[in-house]
N, C-alpha and C positions, 0 to 999 in steps of 0.2 A: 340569689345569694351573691353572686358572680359581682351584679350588676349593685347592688350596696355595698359591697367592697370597695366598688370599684368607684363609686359616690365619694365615699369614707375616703380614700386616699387623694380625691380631687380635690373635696375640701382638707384637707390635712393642711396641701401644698398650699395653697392660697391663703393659709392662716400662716406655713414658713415664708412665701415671697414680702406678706405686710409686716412680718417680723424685721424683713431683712431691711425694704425698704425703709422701716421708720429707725435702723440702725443706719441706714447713710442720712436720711437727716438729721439723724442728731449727729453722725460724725460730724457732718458740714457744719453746725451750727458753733460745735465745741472746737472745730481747729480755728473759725473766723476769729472766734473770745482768744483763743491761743494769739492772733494777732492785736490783742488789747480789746478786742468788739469792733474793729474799726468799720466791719460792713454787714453788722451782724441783723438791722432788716431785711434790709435787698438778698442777703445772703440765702434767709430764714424763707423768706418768700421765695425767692427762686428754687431751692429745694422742697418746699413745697408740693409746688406746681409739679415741678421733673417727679416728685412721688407719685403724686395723683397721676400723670401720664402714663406711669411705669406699672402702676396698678390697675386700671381701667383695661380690661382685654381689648374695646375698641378701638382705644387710643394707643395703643403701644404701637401700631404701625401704619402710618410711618409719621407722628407723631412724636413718641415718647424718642424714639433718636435722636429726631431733628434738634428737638428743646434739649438734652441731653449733655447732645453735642455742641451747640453754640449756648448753653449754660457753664460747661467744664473750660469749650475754649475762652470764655471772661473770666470765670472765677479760677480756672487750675486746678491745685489740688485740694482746693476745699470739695469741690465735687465729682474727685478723680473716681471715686466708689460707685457711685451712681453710675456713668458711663461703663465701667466696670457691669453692670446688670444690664444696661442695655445692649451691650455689645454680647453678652451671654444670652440674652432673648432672640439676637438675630442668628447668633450662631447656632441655637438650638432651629429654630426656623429654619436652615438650611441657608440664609444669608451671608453668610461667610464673607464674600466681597464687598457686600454693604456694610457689616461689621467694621470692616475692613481700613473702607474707605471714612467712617465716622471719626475711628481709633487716628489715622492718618490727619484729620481736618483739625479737630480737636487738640495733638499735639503740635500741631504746626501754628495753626491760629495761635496759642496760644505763646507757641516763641517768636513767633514775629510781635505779638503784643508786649512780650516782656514786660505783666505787671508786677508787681508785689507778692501774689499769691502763685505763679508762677509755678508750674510744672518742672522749669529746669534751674531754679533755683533753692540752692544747700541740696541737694541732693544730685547721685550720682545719673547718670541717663540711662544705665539698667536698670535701675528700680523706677525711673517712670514710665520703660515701656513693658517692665513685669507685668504689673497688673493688668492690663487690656490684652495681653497675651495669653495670657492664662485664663480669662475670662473667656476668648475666642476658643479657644483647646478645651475648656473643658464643657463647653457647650457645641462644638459639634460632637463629643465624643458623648455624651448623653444622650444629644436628637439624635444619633445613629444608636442607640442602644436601645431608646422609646421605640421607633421605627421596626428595630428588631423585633423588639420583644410581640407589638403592635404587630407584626408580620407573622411570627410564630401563635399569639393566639388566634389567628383568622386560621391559619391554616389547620391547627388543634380543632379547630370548631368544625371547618370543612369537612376533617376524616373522620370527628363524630357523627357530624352528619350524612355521610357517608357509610359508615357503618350502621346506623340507622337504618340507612334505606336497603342496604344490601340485606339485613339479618331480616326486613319487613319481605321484602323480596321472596327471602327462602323460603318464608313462613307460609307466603301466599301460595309459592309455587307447591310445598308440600300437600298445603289442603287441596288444591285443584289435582294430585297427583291423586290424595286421598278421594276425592268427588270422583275423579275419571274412575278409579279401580271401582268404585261400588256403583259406578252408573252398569261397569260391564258385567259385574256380579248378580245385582238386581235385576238387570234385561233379560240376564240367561236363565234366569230362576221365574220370573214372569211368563217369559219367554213359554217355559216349560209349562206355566201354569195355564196359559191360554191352550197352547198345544192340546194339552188332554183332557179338557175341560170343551176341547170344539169336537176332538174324538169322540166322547161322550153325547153329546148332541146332536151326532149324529142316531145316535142308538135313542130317540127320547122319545118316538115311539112305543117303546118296551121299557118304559119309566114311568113312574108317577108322575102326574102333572105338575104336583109341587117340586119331587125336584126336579123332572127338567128344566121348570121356572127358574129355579135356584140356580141351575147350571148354567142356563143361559144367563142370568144375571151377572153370576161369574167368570165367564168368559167375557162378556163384556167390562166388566169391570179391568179386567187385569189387562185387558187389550189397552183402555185409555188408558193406565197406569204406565204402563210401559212406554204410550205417545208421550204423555208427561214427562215423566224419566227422558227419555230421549230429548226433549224441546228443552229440559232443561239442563242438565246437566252434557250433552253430546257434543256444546259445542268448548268440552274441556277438554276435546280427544285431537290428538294431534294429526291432523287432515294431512299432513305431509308422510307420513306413513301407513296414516287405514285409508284403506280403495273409498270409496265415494258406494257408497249402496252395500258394502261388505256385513256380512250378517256376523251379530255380536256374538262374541263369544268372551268367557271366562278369562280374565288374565290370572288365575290363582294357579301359581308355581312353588312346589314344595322345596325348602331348604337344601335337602340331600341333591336335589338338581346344582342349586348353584354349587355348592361341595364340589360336588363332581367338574363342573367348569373349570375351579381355582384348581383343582389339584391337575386337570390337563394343561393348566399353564406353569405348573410346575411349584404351585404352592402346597406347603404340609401341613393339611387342615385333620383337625381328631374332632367328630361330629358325635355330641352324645345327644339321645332325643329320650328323654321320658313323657312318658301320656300321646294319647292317639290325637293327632293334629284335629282330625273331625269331632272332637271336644268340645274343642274351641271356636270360639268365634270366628268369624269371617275378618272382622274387621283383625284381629289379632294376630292372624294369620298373615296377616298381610304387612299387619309391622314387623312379625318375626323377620320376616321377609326382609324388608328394606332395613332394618338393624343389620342384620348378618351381613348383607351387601355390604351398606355403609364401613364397616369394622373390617371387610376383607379388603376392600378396598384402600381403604386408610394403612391396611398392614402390609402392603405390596409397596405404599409407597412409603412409607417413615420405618417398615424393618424388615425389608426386604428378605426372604430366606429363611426366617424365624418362624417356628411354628407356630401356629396358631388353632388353641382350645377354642371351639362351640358345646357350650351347652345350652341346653332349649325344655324347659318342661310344661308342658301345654295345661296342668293342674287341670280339671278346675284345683281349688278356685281359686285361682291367680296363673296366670301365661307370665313365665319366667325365663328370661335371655340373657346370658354372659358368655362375651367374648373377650379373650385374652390372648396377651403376645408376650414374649421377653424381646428384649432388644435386640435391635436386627441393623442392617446398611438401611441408609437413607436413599432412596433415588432422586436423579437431578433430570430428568429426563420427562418428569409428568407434574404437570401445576392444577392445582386443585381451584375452585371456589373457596374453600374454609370453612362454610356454612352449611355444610352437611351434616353435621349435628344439631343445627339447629332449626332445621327439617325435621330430623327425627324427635327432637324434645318437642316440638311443636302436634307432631302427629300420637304422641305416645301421651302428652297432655292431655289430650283431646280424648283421649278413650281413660279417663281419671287415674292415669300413673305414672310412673316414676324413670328416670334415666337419669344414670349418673356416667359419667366418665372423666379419666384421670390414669396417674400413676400409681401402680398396684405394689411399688417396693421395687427395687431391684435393677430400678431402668424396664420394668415392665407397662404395659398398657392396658388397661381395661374397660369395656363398653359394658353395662349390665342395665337391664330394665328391668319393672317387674309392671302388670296390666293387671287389677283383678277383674274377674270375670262378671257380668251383668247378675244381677238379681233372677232365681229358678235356673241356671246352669248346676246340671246335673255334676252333686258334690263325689261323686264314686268313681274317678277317673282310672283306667284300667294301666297301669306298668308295664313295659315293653323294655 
């Protein structure tokens, strides 16, 4: 869309410069008649030419000056206009000096020629150096304004694209955040699975042959499973803090824990929980999780001191989260990413729900999700 606008205003201009152009040849041709027609071939032809120079993009430099220029210093003011445009094309160019110096040759050639048509005749010698000054002024004050603007869209486009990549970034990092926690979930529950399924085989002696088979089948199965799981997903674990050979364990951390952190730092958090956490999903659990982080975090730093409501209800059949704050001190002391939310819209998408956050009234803030629960989640969740 950008980029046929921006079509649409190129050709725009190039239909106003042949407008303007075919207005200095006809001035040229109607002042020449104003002196009886006395050179009104040669005149009509040389403006012309200096048109077609002035319009041609190849030719305008350094070309359309040159013809311009030693066209205005013979004829004057029949084709003081025209010079007038080229001295606006150099000065849009950034030529200034060359401008400059054409504006200079042009009026001087032309009084030492002192013809007829004549630049400094009936007329006072401000108004024949108005025009080529004004022509210079208002064409550097345009190319510095194209420039500008030409510099501000580069830059607009750079921090989209940059926003881009940083918001692609969080997205990525949340899912690998997401993969790490259920690599460690799934291995300790495998983990478990192989365990007592080898204990068992020990005993298979004093078992039916079928199922020892079975057991043994099972244990091996959940052994590769767990190699798998490891090969793939283990190199999302951050090696700079798990030892080298460290036996997996669960990272699933209850709510009321973090609670308890924020309030030894001195924040005043009111934690309400209905339904029993082990309802709910694994995966759910784990967004409760990094919501409630995210939101205490965010309320440490944008309202420092302001309470802040949790509530949490594990359904089935929907895992429900809002957190809220009223307004509090800002701190100047901690710089965030920004993109912590959209982390979490990323991870809470991804299990088919919803997150909204915004202003709740009042100069208040509010985080709220809602997750429903998978298909066969037990719909008779117990109140607490």
């Amino acid at each position: 869309m950008a980029q046929v606008s921006s079509r649409e205003s190129r050709r725009w201009a190039a239909y106003g410069r042949g407008a303007i152009v075919a207005l200095c040849v006809l001035a040229a041709v109607l002042n020449d008649a104003a002196f009886q027609g006395r050179h009104q071939a040669p005149v009509m032809a040389t403006a012309l030419v200096c048109g077609a120079a002035l319009l041609v993009p190849r030719l305008r430099w350094p070309a359309a000056p040159l013809l311009v220029t030693v066209a205005t210093a013979w004829w004057g003011s029949l084709l003081l206009p025209m010079l007038a445009v080229a001295l606006y094309d150099l000065a849009v160019d950034r030529r200034a000096r060359v401008a400059v110096a054409c504006a200079v040759a042009a009026l001087s050639a032309n009084l030492l020629g002192y013809r007829a048509t004549s630049l400094w005749t009936g007329q006072s010698y401000a108004s024949t150096v108005f025009l080529p000054v004004l022509a210079v002024l208002v064409g550097l004050w345009l190319g510095s304004r194209r420039r500008l603007l030409t510099a501000l869209a580069a830059d607009v486009e750079h921090l989209r694209i940059e926003a881009q990549l940083r918001e692609e970034a969080a997205r990525i990092a949340e899912r690998s955040r997401i993969a790490a926690e259920m690599h460690d979930v799934l291995a300790h529950r495998l983990s478990l699975i192989a365990l007592h399924t080898g204990v068992l085989a020990t005993k298979s002696d004093t078992l039916p042959a079928p199922v020892a088979e079975r057991l043994g089948l099972l244990r091996t199965t959940s052994v590769e499973a767990l190699t798998d799981l490891r090969d793939v997903l283990g190199v999302l674990r951050d090696h700079d803090t798990t030892p080298t050979g460290a036996a997996l364990t669960p990272m699933m951390r209850e709510v009321g824990e973090l609670a308890d952190e924020a309030r030894a730092v001195g924040q005043r958090i009111e934690l309400t929980t209905d339904g029993l956490p082990e309802r709910a999903p694994t995966t759910h659990r784990l967004a409760v999780y990094r919501i409630v982080q995210e939101a205490l975090t965010n309320a440490r730093k944008h309202a420092d001191g302001a309470p802040v409501t949790v509530r949490i209800d594990y359904g089935p059949p929907t895992t429900l989260v809002e957190v809220s704050n009223p307004p509090g001190t800002p701190r100047t002391d901690t710089v965030g990413s920004g993109y912590g939310l959209v982390g979490l819209r990323e991870r809470v998408t991804a299990l088919g729900g919803h997150l909204n956050s915004g202003p709740a009234g009042a100069g208040a803030w509010r985080l709220a999700a809602r997750i429903p629960h998978p298909a066969g989640i037990e719909q008779n969740g117990t109140r607490t």
